[in-house]
C-alpha positions as a LaTeX table, in Angstrom:
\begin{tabular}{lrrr}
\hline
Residue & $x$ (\AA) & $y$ (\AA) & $z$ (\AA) \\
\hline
Unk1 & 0.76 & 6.97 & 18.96 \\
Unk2 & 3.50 & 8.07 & 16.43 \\
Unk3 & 3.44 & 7.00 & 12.79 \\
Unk4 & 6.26 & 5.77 & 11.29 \\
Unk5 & 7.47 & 7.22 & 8.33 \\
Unk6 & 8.59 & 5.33 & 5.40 \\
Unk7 & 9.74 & 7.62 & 3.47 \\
Unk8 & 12.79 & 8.21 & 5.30 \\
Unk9 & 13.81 & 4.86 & 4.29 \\
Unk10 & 14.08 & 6.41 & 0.31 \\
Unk11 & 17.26 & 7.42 & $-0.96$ \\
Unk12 & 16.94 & 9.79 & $-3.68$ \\
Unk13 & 19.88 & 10.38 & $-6.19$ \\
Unk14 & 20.38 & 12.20 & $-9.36$ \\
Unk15 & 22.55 & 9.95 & $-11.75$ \\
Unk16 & 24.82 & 12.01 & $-13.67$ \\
Unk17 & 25.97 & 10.02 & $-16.47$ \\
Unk18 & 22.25 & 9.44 & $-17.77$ \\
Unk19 & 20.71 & 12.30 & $-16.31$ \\
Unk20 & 17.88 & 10.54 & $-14.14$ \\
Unk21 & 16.61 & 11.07 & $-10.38$ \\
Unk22 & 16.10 & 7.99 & $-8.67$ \\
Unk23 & 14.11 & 7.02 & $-6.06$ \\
Unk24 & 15.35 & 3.94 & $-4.33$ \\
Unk25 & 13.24 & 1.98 & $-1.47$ \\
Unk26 & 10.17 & 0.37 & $-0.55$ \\
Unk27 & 6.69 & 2.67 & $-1.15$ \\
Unk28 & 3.76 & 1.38 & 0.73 \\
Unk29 & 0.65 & 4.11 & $-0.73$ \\
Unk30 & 0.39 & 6.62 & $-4.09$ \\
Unk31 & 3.53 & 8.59 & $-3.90$ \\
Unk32 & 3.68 & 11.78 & $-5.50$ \\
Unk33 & 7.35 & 13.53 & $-6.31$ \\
Unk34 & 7.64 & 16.66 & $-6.99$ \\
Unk35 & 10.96 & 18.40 & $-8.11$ \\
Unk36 & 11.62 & 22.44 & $-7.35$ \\
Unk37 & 14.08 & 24.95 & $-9.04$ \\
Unk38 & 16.11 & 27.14 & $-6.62$ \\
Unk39 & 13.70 & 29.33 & $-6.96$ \\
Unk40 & 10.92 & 27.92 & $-5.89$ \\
Unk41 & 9.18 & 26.77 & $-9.29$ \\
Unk42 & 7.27 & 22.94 & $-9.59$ \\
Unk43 & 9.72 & 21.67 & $-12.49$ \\
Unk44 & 8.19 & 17.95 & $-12.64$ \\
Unk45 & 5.45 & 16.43 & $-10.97$ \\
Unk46 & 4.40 & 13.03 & $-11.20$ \\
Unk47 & 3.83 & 9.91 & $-9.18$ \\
Unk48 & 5.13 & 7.40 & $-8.15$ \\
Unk49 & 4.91 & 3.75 & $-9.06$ \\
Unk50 & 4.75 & 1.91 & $-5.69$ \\
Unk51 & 5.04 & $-1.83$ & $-7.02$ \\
Unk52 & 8.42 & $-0.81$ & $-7.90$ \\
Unk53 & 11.57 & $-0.79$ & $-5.40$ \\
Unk54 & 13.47 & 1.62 & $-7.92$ \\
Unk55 & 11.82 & 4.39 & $-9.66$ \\
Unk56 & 13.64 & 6.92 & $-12.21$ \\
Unk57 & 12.53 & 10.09 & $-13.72$ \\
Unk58 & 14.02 & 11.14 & $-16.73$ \\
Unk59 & 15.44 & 14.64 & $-16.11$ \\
Unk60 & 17.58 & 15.12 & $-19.27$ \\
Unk61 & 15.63 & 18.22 & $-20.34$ \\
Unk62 & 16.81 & 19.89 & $-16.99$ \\
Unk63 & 19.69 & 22.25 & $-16.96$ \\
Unk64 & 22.46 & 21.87 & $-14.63$ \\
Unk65 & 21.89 & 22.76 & $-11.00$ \\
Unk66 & 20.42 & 21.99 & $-7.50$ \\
Unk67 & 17.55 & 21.39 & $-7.09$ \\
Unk68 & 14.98 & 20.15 & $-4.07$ \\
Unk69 & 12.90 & 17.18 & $-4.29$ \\
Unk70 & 9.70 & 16.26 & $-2.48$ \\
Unk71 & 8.19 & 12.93 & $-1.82$ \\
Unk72 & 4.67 & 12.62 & $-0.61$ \\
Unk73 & 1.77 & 10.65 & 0.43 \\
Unk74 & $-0.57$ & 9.95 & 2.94 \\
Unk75 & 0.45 & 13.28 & 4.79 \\
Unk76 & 4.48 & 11.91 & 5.21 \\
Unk77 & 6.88 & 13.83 & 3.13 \\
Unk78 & 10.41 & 13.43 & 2.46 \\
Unk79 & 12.67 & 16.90 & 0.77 \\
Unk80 & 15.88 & 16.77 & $-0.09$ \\
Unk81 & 18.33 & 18.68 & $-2.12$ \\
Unk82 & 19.89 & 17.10 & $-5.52$ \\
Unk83 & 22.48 & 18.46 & $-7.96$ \\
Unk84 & 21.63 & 17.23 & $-11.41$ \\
Unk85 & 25.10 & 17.46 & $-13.44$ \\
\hline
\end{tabular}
């Protein structure tokens, strides 16, 4: 029995012209995202509203960089590296 995860089915994106990360796709349970410095640090936290195809978090407080993102619920997770411009 293998689980299927949705949350490879996200695409996550940082939008450089108005400085959000986007989360694009279908969420089917609370998702949590939480976005990580380089080094390591919990930047932003906060979830996800799942009746919503597109979410965007306002990251326009954020200096310049990479940075990793994590997507969570129901023990499926999704990380992936962004580069907020």
């Amino acid at each position: 029995s293998t689980v299927e995860n949705n949350l490879d089915a996200l695409t996550i994106f940082a939008l450089g012209d108005s400085k959000e990360l986007v989360v694009r796709g279908q969420l089917n349970n609370e998702t949590v995202l939480n976005l990580y410095d380089v080094q390591g640090r919990n930047i932003v936290s906060t979830s996800l509203d799942q009746t919503r195809i597109e979410n965007r978090i306002d990251v326009s407080n954020l200096n310049s960089g990479v940075y990793v993102v994590t997507v969570q619920n129901n023990g499926q997770q999704k990380t992936q590296k962004v580069i907020i411009k």
